[in-house]
C-alpha positions in Angstrom: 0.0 0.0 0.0 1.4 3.3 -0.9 1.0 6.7 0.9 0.2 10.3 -0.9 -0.3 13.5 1.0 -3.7 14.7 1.3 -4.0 17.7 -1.1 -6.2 19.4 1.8 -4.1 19.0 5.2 -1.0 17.9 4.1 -1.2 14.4 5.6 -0.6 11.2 4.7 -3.0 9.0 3.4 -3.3 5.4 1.5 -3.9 5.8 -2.0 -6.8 3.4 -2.0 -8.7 5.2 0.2 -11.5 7.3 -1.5 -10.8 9.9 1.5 -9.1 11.7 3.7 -9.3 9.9 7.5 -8.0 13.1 8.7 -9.8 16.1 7.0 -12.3 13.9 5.4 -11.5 15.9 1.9 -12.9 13.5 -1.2 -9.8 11.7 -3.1 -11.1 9.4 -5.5 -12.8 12.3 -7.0 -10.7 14.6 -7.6 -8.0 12.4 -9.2 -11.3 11.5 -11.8 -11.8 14.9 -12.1 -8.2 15.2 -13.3 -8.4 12.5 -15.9 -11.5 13.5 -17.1 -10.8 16.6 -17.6 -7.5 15.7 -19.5 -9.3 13.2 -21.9 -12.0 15.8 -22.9 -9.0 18.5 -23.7 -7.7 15.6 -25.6 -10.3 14.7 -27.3 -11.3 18.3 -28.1 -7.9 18.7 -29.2 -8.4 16.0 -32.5 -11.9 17.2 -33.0 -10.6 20.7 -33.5 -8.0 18.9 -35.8 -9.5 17.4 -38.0 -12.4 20.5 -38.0 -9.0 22.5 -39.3 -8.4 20.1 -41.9 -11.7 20.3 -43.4 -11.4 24.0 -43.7 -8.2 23.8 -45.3 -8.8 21.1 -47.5 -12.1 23.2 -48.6 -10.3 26.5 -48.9 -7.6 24.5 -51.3 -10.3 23.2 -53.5 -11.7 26.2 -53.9 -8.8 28.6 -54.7 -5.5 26.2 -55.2 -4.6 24.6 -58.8 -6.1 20.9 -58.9 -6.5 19.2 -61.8 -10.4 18.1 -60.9 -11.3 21.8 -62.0 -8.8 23.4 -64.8 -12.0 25.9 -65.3 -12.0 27.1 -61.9 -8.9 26.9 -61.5 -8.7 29.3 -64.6 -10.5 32.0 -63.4 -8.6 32.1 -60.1 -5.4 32.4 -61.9 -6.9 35.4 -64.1 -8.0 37.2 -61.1 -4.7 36.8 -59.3 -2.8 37.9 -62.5 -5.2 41.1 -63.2 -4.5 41.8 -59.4 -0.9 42.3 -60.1 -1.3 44.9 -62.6 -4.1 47.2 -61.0 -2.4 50.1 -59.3 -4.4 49.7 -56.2 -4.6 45.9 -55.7 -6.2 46.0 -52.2 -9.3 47.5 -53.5 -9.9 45.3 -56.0 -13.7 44.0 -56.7 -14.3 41.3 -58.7 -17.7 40.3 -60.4 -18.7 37.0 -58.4 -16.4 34.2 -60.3 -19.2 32.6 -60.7 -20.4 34.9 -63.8 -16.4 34.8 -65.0 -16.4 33.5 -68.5 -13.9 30.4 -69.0 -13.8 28.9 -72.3 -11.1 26.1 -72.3 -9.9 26.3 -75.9 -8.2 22.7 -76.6 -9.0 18.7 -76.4 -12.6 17.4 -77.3 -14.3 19.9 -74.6 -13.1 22.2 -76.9 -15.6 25.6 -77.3 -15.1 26.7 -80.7 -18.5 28.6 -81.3 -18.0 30.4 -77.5 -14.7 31.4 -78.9 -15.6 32.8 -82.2 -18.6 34.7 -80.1 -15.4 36.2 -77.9 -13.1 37.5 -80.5 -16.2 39.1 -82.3 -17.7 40.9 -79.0 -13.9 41.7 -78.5 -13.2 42.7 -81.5 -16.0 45.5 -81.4 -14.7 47.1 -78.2 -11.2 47.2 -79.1 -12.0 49.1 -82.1 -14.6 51.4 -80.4 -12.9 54.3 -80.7 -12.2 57.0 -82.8 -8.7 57.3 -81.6 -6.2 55.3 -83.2 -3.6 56.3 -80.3 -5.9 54.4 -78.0 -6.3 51.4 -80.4 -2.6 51.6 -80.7 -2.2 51.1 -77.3 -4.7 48.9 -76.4 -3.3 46.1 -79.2 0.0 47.2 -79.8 2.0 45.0 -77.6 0.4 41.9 -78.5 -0.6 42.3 -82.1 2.2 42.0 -85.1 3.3 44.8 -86.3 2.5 44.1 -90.1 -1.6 43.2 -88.3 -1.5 46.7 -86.8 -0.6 48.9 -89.8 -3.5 47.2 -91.6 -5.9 48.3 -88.6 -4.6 51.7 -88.5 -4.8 52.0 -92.2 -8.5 50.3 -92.7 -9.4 52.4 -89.1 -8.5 55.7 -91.4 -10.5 54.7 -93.9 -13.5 54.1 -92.2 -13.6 50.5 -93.2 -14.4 49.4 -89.8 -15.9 46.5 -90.5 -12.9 44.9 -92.3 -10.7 45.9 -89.2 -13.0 44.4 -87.1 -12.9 41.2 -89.5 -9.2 41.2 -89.1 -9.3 41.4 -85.5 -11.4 39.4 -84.9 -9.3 36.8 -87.0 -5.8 37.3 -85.0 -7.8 37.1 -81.5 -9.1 33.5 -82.8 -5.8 32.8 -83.5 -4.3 33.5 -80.2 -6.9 32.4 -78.5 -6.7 29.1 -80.1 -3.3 29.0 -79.3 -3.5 28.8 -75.6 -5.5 26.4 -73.0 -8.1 28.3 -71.4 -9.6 32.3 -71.9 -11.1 34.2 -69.1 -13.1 37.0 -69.2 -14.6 39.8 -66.7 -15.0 42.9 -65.3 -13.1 44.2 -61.8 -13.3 47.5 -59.7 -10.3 49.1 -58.3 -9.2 52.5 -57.8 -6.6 54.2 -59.9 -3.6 56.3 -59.0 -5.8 58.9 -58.0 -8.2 57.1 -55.8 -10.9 57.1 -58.2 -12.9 54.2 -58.6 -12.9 52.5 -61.9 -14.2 49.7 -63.7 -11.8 47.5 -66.2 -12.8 44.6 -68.1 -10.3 42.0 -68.8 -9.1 38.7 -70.4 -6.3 36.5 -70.0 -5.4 33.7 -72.5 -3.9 31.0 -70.4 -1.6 27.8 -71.4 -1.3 25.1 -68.7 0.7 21.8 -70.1 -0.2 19.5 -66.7 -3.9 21.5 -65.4 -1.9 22.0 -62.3 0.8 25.1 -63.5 -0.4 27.7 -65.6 1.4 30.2 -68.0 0.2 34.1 -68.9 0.1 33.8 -72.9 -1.6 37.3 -73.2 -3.4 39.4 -70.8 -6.0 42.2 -72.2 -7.5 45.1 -69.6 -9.5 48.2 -71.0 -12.5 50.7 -69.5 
């Protein structure tokens, strides 16, 4: 038989008895008490756990690369990319990603008619203007120079349905080239703290659905 000192008085006492013979203070108790409160922190402690992992693994599906959803997957990469070039980033506001258009542009899914619908609707609003400066600038950096002399030049003419054709026909092109196209509208402030709204499309390449590549990015008012 072994002897503890009573937590109470002081004194010694056997540990098999349930308590104290000198200050009558409850043993058996109070050494449950401790366990039990140890096994419900325990098991607290993996319920929380595994409530964490749930989260994260949610949060991952819905915002990390996974190959189950290259379209979602898509958009989130477009967003994150458009983020980087507004001049105020941190007061970006996306249209819900829901209403994002994603258009995957290669493989049997392939949607061909959804693409030629893009390039024409682009094709208009790139060439909405009646000055060339700003057409030069919105397509200059990704349109051939040889492609953009022919714009100018049909722009001054007032043939603006053959530009349009002709746009319309590189955008295909480029699109056609890449994986995926993304489409949508963000507001963010500018320089000057006003508050703007940009649309946007990026034409994306991703060789494993897991990394993805920036083939062309467009942003205008």
């Amino acid at each position: 038989m072994a002897l503890i000192n009573c937590k109470e008085c002081g004194k010694e006492v056997s540990t098999e008895a349930k308590s104290c013979p000198h200050c009558g203070a409850n043993l058996k108790n109070k050494t449950s008490d401790k366990y039990g409160k140890i096994a419900a922190f325990t098991i607290a402690g993996i319920i929380g756990f595994i409530v964490v992992l749930g989260i994260i693994g949610a949060v991952g599906q819905a915002f990390w690369p996974t190959k189950k959803n290259p379209s979602v997957d898509a958009k989130y990469m477009c967003e994150k990319l458009v983020k980087e070039r507004l001049k105020s980033p941190a007061t970006a506001d996306f249209q819900s990603a829901h209403d994002f258009t994603a258009i995957t542009t290669s493989g049997e899914n392939s949607e061909l008619q959804k693409i030629d619908n893009m390039a024409d609707a682009l094709s208009g609003i790139l060439l909405g203007s009646s000055d060339i400066s700003l057409i030069e600038k919105r397509l200059g950096y990704f349109m051939t120079p040889d492609v953009m002399d022919k714009l100018k030049t049909f722009h001054a003419q007032g043939k603006e349905q053959v530009a349009k054709g002709l746009l319309k026909s590189e955008l295909v092109k480029l699109i056609k080239k890449s994986d995926f196209v993304v489409s949508g509208y963000v507001d963010a402030q500018n320089s000057f703290g006003a508050n703007l709204r940009s649309q946007f499309v990026c034409i994306l390449s991703s060789a494993d659905g897991m990394s993805w590549s920036l083939d062309h990015m467009l942003m205008f008012p």
